[in-house]
N, C-alpha and C positions, 0 to 999 in steps of 0.2 A: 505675710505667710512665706513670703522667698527667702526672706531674711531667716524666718526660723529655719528651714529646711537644710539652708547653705549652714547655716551655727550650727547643724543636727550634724551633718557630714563631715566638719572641720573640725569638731572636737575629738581627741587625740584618742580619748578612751573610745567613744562609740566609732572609732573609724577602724583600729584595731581589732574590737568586736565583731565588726563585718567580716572582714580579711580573713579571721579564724574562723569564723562560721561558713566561709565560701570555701575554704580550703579544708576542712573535715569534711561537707558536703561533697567537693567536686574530686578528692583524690580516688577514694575508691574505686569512682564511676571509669576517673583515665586507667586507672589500673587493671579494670577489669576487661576495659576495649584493648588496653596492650594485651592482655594476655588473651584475651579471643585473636587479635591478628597474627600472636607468634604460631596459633595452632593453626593457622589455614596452610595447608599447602597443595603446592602447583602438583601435578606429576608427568614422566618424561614421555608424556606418547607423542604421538604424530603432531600435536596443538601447542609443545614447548614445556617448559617444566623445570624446576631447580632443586626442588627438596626429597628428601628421601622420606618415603613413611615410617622405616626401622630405626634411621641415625636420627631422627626427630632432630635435623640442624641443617638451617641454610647453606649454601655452596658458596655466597655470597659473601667471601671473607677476604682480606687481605691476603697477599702475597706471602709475607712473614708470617701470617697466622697459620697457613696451608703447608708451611715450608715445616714448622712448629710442629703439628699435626703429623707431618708426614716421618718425622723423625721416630716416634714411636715404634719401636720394632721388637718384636719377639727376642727375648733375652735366647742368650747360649743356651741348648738343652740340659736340664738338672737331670734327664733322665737319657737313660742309651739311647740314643739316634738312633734311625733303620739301616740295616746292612751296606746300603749303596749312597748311605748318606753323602758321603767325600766325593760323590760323582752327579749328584743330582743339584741345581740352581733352584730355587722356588719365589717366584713373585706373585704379589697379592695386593689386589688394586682394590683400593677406598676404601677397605677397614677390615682389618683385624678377625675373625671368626667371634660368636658374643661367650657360645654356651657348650661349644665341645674344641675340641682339639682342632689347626686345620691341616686339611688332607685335601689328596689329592691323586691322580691316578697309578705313582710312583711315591715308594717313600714310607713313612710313619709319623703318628699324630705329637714324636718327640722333635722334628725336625725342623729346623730353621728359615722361616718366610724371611722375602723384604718384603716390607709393607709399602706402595707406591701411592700415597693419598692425593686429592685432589688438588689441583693447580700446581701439584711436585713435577716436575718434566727433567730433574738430574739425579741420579744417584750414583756414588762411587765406590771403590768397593763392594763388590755384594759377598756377603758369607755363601759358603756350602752349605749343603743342608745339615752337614755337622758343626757349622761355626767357624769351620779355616775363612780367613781374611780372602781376598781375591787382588785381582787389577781389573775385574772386568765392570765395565762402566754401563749406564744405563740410561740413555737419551727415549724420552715420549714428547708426542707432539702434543700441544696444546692442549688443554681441557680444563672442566671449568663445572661440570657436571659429576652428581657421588649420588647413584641411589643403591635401593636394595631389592631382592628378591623376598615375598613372602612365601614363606611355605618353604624355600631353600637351605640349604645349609652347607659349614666349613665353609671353605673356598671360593664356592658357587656363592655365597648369598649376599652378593654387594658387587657394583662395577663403577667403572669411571668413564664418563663420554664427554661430548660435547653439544654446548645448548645452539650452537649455529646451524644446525641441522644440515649442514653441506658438506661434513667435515670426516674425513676417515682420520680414525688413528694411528700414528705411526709409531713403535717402538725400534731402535738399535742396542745391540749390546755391542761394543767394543772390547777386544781382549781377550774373547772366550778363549780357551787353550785351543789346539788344534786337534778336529778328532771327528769321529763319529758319534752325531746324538740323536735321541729320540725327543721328539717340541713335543709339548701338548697344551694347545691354546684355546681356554677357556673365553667364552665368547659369544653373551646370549643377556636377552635383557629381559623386563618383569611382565613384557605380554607374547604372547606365541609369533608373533609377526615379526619381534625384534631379535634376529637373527643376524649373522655378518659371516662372512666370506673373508677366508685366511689367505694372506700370502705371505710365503715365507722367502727370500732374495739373500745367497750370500754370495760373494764375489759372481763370477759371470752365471751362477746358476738357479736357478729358479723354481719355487715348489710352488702350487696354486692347482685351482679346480675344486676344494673341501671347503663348506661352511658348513655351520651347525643348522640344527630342524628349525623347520619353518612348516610346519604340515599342518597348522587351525589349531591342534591340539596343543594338554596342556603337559605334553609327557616332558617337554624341560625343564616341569617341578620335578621329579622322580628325583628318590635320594640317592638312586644309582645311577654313578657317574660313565655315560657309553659314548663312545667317539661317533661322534654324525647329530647328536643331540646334542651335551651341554658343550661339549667342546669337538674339536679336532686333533686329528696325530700326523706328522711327518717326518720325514726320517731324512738327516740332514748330513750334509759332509764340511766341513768350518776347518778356515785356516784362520790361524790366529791375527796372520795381519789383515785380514779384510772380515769388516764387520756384519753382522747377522740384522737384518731388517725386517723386520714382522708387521704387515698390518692391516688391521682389521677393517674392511668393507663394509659400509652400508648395504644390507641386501633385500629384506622384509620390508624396512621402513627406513625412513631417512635419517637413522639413529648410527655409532657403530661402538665398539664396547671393547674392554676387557675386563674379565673378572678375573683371571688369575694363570700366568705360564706358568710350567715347569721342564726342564731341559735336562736331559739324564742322559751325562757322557757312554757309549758303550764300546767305544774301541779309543785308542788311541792315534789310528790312520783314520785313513781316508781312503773310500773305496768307493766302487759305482754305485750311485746313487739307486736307493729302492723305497719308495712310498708304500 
């Protein structure tokens, strides 16, 4: 009876037969458990988290792939820029706006973002909001972390942090021209607790004391954007050699965030400082 069994299994045809019957059987089943574990995801509150439930995609990517990613940038406006385009800077962390224009609290929906995606930490050159070229350069500290806001929109409805939860984020701009300008730093995550606390440092002087709402409530879905809730505003004096450092505090929860600056030159000096 061994004898037949072991002949049953070593004949070429009937051992083949198995082989394609295990594998029509068993392919579906793995196919169906990958695609049940692409859909679980973590999310970023106080217990840790990597995925966004908007951008349906791990954070969990290569270096080159995030660098890849992060180049994607809003083309030169086909349409007229807003009035004060050639004066306003606009950055936008971990993605792109899906279903309208993005905006912001200066500016128009024809105007030119950078897009800063995740695990990107350089960028050079950045366009005006009209598309002139710059020298002004763009260092962030580490991150590793891309979710979304639901309910959110434009500019507001995506940030970038960090899954180490000990970590504030730091951004530099190098090069801005010399002048007077108005920051406005977007800075607020996807539950009412995740809120952060601004600091704004250029050469010896210092802006600080503003973060956005932290009050239970859910008013930093509102699609109107007011300073003390989705973001903060300061009013800044910059010399061109010494660079502008921004960054965002953990304050609600052990999270800290950007979803999106904008920086709108309005003088060309420099005068006493007014918040």
């Amino acid at each position: 009876m061994e004898k037949q069994m072991l002949s049953y299994f070593t004949s070429p045809l009937i051992t083949l037969s198995v082989i394609g019957f295990l594998t029509v059987t068993l392919t579906p089943i793995t196919r169906a458990a990958d695609k049940q574990q692409t859909s679980l995801i973590d999310q970023p509150n106080d217990t840790g988290g990597s995925r966004d439930p908007l951008l349906k995609t791990s954070n969990k990517q290569t270096p080159q792939e995030a660098v890849n990613r992060g180049k994607r940038s809003l083309p030169k406006p086909n349409k007229q820029p807003s009035k004060n385009a050639k004066r306003i800077l606009n950055i936008n962390f971990g993605m792109h706006p899906r279903d309208v224009p993005p905006g912001g609290v200066v500016g128009g929906p024809h105007d030119v973002w950078t897009l800063i995606d995740v695990g990107e930490t350089t960028k050079k050159n950045l366009p005006m909001a009209d598309g002139t070229s710059t020298k002004v350069c763009l260092r962030l500290s580490e991150n590793d972390g891309e979710w979304g806001i639901p309910g959110a929109f434009d500019i507001y409805h995506a940030y970038l942090y960090h899954n180490a939860r000990d970590v504030d984020l730091t951004l530099t701009l190098h090069n801005l021209p010399t002048g007077r300008y108005n920051v406005f730093v977007f800075a607020h995550g996807a539950a009412p607790e995740q809120n952060a606390a601004i600091e704004i440092s250029t050469g010896d002087e210092v802006y600080k004391g503003k973060a956005t709402i932290n009050d239970g409530s859910m008013s930093f879905l509102s699609r109107k954007h007011k300073a003390g809730v989705q973001y903060v505003r300061y009013t800044i004096d910059v010399n061109k050699r010494k660079p502008v450092t921004i960054i965002s505090y953990r304050d609600g929860s052990d999270l800290s965030m950007f979803n999106a600056i904008q920086l709108m030159r309005t003088d060309t000096s420099t005068r006493k400082r007014s918040n």
